[in-house]
PAZATI-764453 format. One record per residue (C-alpha): residue number from 1; residue in three letters; z, x, y. Coordinates in steps of 0.05 Angstrom, whole numbers, plus 5000, padded with zeros to 4 digits. Layout:
% PAZATI-764453
[NUM; ALA; [Z; X; Y]]
...
//
This chain:
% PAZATI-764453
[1; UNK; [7428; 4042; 9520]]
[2; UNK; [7418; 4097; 9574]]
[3; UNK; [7356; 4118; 9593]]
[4; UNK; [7330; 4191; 9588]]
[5; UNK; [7272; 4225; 9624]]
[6; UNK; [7230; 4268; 9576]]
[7; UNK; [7176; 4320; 9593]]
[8; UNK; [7116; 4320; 9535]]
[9; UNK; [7071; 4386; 9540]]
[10; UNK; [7003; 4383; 9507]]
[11; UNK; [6981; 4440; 9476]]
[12; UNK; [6918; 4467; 9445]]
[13; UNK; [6961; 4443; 9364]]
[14; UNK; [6997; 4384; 9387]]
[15; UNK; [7044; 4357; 9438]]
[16; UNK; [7120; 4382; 9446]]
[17; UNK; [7177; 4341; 9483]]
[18; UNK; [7243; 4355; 9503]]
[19; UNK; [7296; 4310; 9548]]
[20; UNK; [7332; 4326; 9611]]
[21; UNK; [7400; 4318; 9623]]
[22; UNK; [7423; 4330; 9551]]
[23; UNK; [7475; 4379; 9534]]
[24; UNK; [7449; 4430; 9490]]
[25; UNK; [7376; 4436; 9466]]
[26; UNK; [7328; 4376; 9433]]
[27; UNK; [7256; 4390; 9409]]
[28; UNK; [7211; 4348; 9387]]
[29; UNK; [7132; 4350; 9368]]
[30; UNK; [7078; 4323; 9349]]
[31; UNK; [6994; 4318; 9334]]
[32; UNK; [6992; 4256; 9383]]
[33; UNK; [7037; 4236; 9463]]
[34; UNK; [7065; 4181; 9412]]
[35; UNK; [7082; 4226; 9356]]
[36; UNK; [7114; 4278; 9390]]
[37; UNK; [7158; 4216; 9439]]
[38; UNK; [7179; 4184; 9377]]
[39; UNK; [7197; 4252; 9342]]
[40; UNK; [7239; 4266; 9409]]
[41; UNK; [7279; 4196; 9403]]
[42; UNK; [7299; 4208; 9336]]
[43; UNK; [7326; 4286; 9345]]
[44; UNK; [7366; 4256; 9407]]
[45; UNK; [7396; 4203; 9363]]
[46; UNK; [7411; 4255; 9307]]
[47; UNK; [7434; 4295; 9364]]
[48; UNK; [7488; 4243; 9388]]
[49; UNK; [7499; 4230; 9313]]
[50; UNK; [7522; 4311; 9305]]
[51; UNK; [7557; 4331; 9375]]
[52; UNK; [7577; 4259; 9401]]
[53; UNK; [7562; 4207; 9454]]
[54; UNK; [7585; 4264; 9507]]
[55; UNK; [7528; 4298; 9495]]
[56; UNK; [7484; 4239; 9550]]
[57; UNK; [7541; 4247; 9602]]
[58; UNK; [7510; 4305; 9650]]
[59; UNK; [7544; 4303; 9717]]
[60; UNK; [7511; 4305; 9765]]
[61; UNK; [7448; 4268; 9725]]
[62; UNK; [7368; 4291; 9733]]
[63; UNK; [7341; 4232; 9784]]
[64; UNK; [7273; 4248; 9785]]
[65; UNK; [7239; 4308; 9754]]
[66; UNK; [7180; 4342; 9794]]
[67; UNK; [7124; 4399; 9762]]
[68; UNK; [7120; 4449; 9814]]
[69; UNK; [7060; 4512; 9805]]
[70; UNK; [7074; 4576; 9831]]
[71; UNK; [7056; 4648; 9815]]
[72; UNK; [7096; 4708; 9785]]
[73; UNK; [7079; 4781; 9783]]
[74; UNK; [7065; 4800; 9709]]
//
């Protein structure tokens, strides 16, 4: 069992979540915060199923994750 930190967005249709610390790229959504974490569990496991066990051994691994704001020219 390792444990994984995930960011869930809400968005205006839904909620989308994605893992840190993986290697390579896991999506998943959802209409609900519950849908969209238990969509994301089940792409990681499919995700170690395809690529491996390797694929949850990130060196250095994400300790804490922060959401910063700033401001870009567009």
């Amino acid at each position: 069992m390792k444990n994984l930190k995930i960011i869930v967005e809400k968005h205006p249709d839904g909620y989308v979540a994605y893992p840190l610390g993986i290697k390579g790229v896991v999506v998943g959504q959802g209409d609900t915060y519950d849908d969209a974490l238990s969509d994301i569990k089940s792409a990681i496991r499919f995700h170690m199923e395809t690529f491996g066990p390797d694929v949850l051994l990130v060196d250095p691994p994400v300790l804490e994750a922060y959401i910063a704001d700033t401001e870009v020219e567009a």
